[in-house]
C-alpha positions as CSV (number, residue, x, y, z in Angstrom):
1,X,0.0,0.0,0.0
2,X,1.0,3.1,-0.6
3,X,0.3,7.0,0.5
4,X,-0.6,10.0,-0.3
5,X,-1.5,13.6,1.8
6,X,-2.9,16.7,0.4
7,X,-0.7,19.9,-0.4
8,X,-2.6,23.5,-1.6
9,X,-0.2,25.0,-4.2
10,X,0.2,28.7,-4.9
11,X,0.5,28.5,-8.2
12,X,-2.6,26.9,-9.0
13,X,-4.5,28.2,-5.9
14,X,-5.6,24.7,-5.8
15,X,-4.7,21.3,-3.5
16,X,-3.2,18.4,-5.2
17,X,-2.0,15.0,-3.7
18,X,1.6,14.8,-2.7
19,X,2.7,10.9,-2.2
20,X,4.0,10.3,1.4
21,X,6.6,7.8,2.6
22,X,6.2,5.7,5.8
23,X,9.8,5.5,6.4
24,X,13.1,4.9,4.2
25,X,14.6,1.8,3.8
26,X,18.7,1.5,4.1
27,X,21.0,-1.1,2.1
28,X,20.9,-3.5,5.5
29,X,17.1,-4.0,5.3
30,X,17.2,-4.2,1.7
31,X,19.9,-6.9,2.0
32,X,18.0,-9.0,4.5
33,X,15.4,-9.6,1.5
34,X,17.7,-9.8,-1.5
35,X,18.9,-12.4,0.8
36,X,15.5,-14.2,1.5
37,X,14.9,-13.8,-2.4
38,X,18.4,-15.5,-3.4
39,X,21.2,-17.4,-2.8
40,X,23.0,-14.6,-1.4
41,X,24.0,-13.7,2.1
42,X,23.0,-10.0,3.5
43,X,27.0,-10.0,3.8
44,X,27.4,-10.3,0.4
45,X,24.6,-8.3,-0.6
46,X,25.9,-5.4,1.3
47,X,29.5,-5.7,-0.1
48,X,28.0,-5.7,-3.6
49,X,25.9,-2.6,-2.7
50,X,28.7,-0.3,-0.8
51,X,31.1,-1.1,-4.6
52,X,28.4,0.2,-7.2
53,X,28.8,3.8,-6.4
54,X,32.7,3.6,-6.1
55,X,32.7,1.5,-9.9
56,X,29.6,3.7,-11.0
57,X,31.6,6.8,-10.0
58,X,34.2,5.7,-12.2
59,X,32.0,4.2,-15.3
60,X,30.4,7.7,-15.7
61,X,34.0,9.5,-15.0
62,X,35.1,7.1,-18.2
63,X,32.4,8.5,-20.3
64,X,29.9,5.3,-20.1
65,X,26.0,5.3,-18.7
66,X,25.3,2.4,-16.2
67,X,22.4,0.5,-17.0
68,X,20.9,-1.5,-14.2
69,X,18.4,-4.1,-15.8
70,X,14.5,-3.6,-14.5
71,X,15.8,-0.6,-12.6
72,X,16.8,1.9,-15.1
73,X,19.7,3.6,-16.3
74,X,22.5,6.5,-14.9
75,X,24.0,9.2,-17.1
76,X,25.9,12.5,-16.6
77,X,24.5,15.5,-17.2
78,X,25.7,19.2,-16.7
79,X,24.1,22.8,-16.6
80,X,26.0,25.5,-18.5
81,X,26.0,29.4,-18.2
82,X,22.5,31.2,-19.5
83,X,24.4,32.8,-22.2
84,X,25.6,30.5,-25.2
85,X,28.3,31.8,-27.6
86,X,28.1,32.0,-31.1
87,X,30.8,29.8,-33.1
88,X,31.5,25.8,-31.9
89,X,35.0,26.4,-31.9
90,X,34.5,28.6,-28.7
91,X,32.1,25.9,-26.8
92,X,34.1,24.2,-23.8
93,X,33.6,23.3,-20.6
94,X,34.2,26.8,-19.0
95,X,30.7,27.1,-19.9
96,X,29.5,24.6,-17.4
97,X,28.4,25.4,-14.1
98,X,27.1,22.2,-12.9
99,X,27.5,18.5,-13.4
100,X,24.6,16.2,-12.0
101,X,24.0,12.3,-11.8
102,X,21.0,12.1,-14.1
103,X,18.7,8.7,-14.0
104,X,15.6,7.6,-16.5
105,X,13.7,4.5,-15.3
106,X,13.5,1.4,-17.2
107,X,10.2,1.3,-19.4
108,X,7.5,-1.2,-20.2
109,X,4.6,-1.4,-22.4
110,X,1.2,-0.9,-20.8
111,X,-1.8,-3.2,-20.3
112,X,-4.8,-3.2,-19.5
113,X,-6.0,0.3,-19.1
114,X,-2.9,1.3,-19.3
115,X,-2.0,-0.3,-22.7
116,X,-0.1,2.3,-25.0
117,X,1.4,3.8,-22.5
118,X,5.0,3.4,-20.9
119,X,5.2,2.5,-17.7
120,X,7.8,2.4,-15.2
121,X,9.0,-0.9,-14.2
122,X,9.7,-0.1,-10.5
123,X,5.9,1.0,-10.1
124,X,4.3,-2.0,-8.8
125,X,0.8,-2.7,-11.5
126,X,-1.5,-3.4,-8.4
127,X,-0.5,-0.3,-6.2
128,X,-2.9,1.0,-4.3
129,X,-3.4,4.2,-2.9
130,X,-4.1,5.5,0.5
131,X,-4.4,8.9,2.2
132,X,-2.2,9.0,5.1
133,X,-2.5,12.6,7.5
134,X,0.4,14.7,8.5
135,X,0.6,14.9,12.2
136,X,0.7,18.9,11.0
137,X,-2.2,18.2,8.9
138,X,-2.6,19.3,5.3
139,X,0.1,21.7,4.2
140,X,0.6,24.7,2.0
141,X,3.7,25.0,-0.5
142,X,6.3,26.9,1.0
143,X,5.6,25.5,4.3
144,X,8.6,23.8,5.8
145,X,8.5,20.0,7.0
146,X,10.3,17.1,6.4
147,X,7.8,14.8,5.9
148,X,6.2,17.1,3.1
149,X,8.5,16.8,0.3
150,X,8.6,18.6,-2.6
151,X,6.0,19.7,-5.3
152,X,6.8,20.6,-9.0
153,X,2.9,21.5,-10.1
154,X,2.5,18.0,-11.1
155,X,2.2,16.4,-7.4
156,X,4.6,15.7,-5.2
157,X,7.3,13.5,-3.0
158,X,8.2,13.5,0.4
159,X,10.0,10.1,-0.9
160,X,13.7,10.8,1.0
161,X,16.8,9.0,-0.3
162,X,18.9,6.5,0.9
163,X,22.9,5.8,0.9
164,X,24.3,2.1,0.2
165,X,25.8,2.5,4.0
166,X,25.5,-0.3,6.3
């Protein structure tokens, strides 16, 4: 099951549903069952999990995307200065300002009533949704609170991340 609260949004003047997390699951718990679900120990799991970002870190340094089958794939990406110039010869990477980690889901096709669309593959098919109250009750954008997350116009996350740290 999964949750959702209610956010009003200044933009629109109108509330939308913002999806809420119960809590945020580190590489242990997620090793204890990879290891229930394989042959694996949660030792091993856990030392395979602390090396991808050390040999990810060095695949994208290398000029390579990672691709992590049913998960989706990594790339880098950067952010240059607002003002372009005007030959090719004078592009480089003074321009940049910012390089980012970008990631795109892995896709599949749609059925049901969801046929002809892409869908991504770490959404489970048979989700289902459940409003879940903020012990501050609904919020407003702008208002600070971890367990809000972040809106965008197009709903929302409170959805925190998680290192591969044991």
């Amino acid at each position: 099951m999964a949750f959702f609260g209610r956010k009003f949004t200044k933009l629109t003047e109108k509330w939308i549903p913002v999806s809420k997390s119960v809590s945020c699951y580190d590489a242990k718990r997620l090793a204890k069952d990879i290891e229930k679900e394989s042959t694996v120990s949660e030792t091993d799991v856990i030392a395979v999990l602390s090396a991808i970002p050390k040999v990810m870190t060095r695949y994208l340094a290398e000029g390579h995307s990672v691709k992590l089958d049913g998960i989706g794939s990594f790339f880098l990406t950067f952010e240059c200065k607002k003002t372009g110039v005007d030959t090719p010869e004078e592009v480089s990477m003074d321009q940049v300002t910012n390089v980012k980690v970008q990631f795109r889901p892995t896709m599949k096709a749609g059925v049901g009533s969801q046929k002809g669309k892409r869908i991504n593959t770490l959404i489970a098919d048979d989700i289902e949704w459940t409003y879940l109250p903020s012990a501050k009750g609904d919020t407003y954008e702008g208002d600070a609170g971890e367990d809000e997350g972040t809106n965008n116009g197009q709903g929302g996350t409170d959805n925190g991340g998680g290192g591969f740290a044991g």
